[in-house]
MMTF fields as JSON, N, C-alpha, C and O atoms, coordinates in Angstrom:
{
  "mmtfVersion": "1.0.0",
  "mmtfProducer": "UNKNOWN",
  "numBonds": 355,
  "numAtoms": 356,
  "numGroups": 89,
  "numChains": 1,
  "numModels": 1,
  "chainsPerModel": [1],
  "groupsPerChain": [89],
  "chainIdList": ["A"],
  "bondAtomList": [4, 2, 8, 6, 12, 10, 16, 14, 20, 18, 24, 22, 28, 26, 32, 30, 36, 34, 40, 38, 44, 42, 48, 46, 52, 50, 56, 54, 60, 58, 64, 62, 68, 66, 72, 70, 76, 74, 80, 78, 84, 82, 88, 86, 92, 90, 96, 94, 100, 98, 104, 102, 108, 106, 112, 110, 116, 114, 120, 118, 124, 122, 128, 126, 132, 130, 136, 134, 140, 138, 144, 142, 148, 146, 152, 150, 156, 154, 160, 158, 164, 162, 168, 166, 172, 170, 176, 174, 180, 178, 184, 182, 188, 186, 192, 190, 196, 194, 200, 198, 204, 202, 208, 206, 212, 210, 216, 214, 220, 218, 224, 222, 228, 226, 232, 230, 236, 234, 240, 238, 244, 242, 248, 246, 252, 250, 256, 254, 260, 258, 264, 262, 268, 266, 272, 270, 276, 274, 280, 278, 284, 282, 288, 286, 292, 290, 296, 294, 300, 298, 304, 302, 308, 306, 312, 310, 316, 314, 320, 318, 324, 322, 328, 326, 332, 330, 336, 334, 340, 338, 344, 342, 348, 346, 352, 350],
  "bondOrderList": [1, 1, 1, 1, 1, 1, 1, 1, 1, 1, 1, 1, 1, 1, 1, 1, 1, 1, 1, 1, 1, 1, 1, 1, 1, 1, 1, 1, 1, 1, 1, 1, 1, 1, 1, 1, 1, 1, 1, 1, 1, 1, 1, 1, 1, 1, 1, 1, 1, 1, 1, 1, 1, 1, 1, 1, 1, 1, 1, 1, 1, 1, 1, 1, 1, 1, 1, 1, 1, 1, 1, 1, 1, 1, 1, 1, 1, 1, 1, 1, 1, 1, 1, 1, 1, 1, 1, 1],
  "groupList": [{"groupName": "UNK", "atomNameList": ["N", "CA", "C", "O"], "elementList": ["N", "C", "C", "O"], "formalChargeList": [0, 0, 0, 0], "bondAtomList": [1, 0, 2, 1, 3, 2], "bondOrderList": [1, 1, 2], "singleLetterCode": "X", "chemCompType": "L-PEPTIDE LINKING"}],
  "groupTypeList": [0, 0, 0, 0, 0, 0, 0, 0, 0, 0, 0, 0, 0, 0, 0, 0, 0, 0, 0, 0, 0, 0, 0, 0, 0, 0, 0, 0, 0, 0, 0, 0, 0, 0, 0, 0, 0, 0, 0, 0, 0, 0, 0, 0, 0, 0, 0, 0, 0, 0, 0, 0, 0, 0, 0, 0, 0, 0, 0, 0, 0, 0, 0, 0, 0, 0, 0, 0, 0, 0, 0, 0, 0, 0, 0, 0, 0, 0, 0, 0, 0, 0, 0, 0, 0, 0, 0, 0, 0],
  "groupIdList": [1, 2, 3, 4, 5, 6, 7, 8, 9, 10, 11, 12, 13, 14, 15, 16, 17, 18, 19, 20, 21, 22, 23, 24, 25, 26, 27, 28, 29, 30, 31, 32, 33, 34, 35, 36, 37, 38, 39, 40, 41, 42, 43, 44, 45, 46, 47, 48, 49, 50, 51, 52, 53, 54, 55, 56, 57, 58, 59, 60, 61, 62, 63, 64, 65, 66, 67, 68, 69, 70, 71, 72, 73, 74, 75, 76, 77, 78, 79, 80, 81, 82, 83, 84, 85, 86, 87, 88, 89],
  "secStructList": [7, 7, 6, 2, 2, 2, 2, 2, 2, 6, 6, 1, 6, 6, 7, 5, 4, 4, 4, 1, 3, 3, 7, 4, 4, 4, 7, 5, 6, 6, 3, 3, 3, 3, 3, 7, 7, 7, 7, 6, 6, 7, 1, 1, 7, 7, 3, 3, 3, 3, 3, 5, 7, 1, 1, 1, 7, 3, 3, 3, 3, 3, 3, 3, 6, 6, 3, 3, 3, 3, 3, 3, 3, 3, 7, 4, 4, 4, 7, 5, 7, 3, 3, 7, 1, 1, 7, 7, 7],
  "xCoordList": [-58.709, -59.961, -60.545, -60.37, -61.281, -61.672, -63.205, -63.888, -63.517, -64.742, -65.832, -66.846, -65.808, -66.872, -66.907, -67.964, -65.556, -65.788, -66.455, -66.924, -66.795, -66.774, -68.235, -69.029, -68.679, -69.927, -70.999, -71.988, -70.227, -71.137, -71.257, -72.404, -70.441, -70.129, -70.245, -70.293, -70.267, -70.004, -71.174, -70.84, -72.115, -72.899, -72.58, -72.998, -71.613, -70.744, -70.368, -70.88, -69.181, -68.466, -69.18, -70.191, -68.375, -68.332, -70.011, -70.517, -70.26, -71.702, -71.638, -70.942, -72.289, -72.43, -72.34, -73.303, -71.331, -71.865, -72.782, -73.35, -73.11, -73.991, -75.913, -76.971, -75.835, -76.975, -77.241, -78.138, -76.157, -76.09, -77.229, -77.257, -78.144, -78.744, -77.943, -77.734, -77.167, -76.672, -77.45, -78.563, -77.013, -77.23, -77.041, -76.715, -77.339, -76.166, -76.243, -75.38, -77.341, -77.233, -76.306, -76.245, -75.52, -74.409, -73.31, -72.702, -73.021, -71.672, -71.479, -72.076, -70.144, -69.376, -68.166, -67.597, -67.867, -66.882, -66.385, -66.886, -65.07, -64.641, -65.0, -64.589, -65.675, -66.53, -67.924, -68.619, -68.728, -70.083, -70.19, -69.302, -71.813, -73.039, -73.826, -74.614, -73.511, -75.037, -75.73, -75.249, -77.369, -77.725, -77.386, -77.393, -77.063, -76.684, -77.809, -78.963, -77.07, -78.009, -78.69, -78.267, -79.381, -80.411, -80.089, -80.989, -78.666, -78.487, -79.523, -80.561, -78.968, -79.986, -79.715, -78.823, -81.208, -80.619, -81.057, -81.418, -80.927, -80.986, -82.879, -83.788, -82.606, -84.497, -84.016, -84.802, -82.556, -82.612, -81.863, -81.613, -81.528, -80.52, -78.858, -78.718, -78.103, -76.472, -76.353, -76.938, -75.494, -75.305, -74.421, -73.766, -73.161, -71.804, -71.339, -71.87, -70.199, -69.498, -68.577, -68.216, -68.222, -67.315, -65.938, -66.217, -64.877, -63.916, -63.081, -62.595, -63.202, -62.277, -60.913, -60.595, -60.342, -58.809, -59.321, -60.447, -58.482, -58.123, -57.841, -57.819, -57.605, -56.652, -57.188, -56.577, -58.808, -59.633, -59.791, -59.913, -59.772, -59.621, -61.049, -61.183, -61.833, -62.654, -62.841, -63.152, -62.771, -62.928, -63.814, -63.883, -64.553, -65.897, -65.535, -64.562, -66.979, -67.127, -68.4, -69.431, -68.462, -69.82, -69.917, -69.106, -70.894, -70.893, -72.156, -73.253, -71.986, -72.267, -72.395, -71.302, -73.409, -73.045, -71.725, -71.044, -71.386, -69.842, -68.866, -68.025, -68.651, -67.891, -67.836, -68.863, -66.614, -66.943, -65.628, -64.502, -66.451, -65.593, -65.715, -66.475, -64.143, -63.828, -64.404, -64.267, -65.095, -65.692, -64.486, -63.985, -64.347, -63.384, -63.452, -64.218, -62.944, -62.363, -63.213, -63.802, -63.18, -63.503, -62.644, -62.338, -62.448, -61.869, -62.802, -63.609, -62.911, -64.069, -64.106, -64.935, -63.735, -63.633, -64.608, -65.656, -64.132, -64.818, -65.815, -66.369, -66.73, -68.151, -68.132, -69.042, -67.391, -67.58, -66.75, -65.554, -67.444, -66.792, -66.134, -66.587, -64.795, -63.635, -63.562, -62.933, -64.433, -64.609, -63.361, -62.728, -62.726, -61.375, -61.301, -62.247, -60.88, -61.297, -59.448, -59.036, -58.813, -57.678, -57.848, -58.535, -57.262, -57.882, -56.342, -55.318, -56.406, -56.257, -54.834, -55.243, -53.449, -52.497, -51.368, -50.355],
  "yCoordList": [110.275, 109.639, 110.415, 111.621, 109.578, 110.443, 110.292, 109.403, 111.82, 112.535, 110.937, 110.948, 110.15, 109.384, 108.468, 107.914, 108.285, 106.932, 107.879, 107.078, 109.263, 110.341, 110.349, 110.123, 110.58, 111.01, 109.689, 109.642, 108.647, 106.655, 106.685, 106.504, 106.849, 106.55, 107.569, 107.331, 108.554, 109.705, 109.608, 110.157, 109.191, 109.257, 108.793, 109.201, 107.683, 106.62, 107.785, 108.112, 108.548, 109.409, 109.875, 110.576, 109.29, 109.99, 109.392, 109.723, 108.72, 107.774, 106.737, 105.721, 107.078, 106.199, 104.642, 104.465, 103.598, 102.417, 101.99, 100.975, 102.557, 101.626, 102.102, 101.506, 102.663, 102.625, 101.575, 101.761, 100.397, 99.706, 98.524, 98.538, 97.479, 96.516, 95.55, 95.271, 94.635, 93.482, 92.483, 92.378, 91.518, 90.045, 88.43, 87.528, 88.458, 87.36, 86.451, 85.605, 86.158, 84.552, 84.262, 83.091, 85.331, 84.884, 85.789, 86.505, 85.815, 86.457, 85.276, 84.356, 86.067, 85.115, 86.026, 86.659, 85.885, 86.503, 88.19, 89.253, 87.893, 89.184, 89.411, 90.353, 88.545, 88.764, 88.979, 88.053, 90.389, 90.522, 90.939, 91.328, 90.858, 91.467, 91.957, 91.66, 93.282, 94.869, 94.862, 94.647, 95.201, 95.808, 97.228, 97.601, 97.805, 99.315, 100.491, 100.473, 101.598, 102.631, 102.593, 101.681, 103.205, 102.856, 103.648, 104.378, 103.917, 105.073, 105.308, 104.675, 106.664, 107.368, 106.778, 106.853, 106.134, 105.819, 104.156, 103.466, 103.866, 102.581, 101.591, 101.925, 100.75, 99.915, 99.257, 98.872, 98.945, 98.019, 98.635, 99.814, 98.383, 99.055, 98.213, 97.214, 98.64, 97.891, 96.757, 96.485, 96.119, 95.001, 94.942, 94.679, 94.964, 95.812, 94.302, 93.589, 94.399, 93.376, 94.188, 95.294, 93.872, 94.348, 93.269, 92.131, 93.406, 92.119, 93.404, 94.502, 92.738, 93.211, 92.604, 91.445, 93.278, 92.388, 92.562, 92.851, 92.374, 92.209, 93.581, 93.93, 94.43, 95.714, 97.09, 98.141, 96.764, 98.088, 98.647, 99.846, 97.743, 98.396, 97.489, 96.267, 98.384, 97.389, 97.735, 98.918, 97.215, 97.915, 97.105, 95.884, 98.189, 97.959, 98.124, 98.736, 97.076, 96.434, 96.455, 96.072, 96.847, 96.73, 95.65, 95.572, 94.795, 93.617, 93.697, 93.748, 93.712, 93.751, 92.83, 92.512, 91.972, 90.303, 89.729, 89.784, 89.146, 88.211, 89.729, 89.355, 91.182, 91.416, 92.136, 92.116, 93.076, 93.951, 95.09, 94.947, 96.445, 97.197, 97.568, 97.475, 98.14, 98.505, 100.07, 100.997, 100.245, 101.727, 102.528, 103.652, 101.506, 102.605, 101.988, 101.031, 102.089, 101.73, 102.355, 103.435, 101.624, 102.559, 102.137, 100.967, 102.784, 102.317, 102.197, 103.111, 100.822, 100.859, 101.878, 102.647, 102.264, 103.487, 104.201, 104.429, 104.797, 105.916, 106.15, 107.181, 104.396, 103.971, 104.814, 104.482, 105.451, 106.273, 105.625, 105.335, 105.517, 105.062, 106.136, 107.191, 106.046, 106.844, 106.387, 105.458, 107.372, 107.025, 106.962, 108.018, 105.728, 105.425, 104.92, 104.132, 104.89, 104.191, 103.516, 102.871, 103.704, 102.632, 101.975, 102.338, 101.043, 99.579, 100.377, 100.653, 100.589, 100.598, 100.084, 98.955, 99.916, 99.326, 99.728, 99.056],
  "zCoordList": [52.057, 51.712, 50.525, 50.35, 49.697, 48.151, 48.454, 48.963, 47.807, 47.821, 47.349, 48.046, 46.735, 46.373, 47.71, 48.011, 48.643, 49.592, 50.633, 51.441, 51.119, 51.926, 51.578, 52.491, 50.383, 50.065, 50.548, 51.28, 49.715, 49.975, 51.565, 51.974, 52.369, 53.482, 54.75, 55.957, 54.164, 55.044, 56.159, 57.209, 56.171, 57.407, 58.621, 59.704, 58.343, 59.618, 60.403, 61.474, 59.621, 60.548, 61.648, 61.689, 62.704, 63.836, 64.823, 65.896, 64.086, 64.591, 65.951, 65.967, 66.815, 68.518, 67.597, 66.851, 67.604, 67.586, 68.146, 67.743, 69.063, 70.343, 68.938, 69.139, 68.337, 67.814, 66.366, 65.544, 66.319, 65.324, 66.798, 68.029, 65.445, 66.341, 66.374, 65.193, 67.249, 67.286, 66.88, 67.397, 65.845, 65.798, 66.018, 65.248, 67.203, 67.73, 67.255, 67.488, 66.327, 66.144, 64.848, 64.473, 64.079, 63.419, 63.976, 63.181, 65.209, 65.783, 67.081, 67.64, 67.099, 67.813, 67.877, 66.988, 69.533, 70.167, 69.75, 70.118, 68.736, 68.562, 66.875, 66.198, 66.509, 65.464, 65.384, 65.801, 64.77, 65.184, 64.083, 63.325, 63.856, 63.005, 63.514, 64.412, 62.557, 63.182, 62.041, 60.929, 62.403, 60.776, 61.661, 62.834, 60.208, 59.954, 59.831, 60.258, 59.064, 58.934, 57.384, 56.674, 56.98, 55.308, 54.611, 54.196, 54.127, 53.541, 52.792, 52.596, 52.246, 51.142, 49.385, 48.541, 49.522, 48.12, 48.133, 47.179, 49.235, 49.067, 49.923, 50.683, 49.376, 50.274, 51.246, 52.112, 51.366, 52.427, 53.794, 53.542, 54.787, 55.811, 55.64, 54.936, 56.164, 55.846, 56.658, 57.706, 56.009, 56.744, 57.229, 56.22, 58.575, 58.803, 59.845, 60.696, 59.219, 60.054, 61.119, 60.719, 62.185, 63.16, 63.293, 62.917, 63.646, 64.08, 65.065, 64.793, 66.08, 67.482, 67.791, 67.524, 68.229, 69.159, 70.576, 70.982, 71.053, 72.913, 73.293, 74.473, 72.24, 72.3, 72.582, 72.776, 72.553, 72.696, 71.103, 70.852, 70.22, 68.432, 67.653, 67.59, 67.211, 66.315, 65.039, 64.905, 64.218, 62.656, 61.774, 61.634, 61.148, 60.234, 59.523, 59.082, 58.949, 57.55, 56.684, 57.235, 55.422, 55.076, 54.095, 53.173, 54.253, 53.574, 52.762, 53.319, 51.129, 50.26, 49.637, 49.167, 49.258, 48.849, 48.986, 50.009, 47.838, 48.331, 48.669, 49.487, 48.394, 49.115, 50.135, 50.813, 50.676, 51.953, 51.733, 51.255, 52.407, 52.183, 53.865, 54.829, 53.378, 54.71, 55.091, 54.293, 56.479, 56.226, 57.672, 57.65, 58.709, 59.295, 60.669, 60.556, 62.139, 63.036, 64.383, 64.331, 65.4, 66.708, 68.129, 68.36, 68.653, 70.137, 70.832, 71.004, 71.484, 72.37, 73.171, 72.684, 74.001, 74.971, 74.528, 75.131, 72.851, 72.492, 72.375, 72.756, 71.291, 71.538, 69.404, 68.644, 69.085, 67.948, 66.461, 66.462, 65.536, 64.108, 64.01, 64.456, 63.331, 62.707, 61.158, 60.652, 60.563, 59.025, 58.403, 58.385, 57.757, 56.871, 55.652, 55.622, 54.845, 53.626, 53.681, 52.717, 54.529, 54.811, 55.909, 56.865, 55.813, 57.484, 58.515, 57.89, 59.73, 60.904, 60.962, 61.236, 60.943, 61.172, 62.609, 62.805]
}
């Protein structure tokens, strides 16, 4: 992972999902929307997409107008983001 995706992002690491707010009224199933945390720097809070399997694997997303970067993965079990700047395979 490179020092600029570490520095943008670095607050995720290692962060309780359970403190993102759910939005249900544009989620659905193993697809969800949290608002996020406000980084520094910025007026607004994140906007973070989640997409789950069946498998106990969920991996985040930060959605940035039309695009989204990938920020990193959690096992449900764990309840914890695993900061990645590669997607989960």
């Amino acid at each position: 992972m490179d020092e600029h995706f570490k520095k943008r992002y670095g607050v995720y690491d290692g962060i309780d999902t359970g403190t993102f707010k759910h939005i249900p009224e544009i989620s659905c199933y193993n697809n969800n929307y949290y608002i996020g945390l406000k980084r520094e720097g910025s007026v607004t809070n994140d906007l973070i997409f989640a997409h789950s399997n069946d498998d106990n694997l969920t991996e985040y997303y930060i959605v940035n107008g039309n695009s989204v970067t990938y920020i990193g993965y959690e096992f449900t079990n764990e309840g914890v983001l695993n900061l990645s700047d590669v997607e989960f395979t």
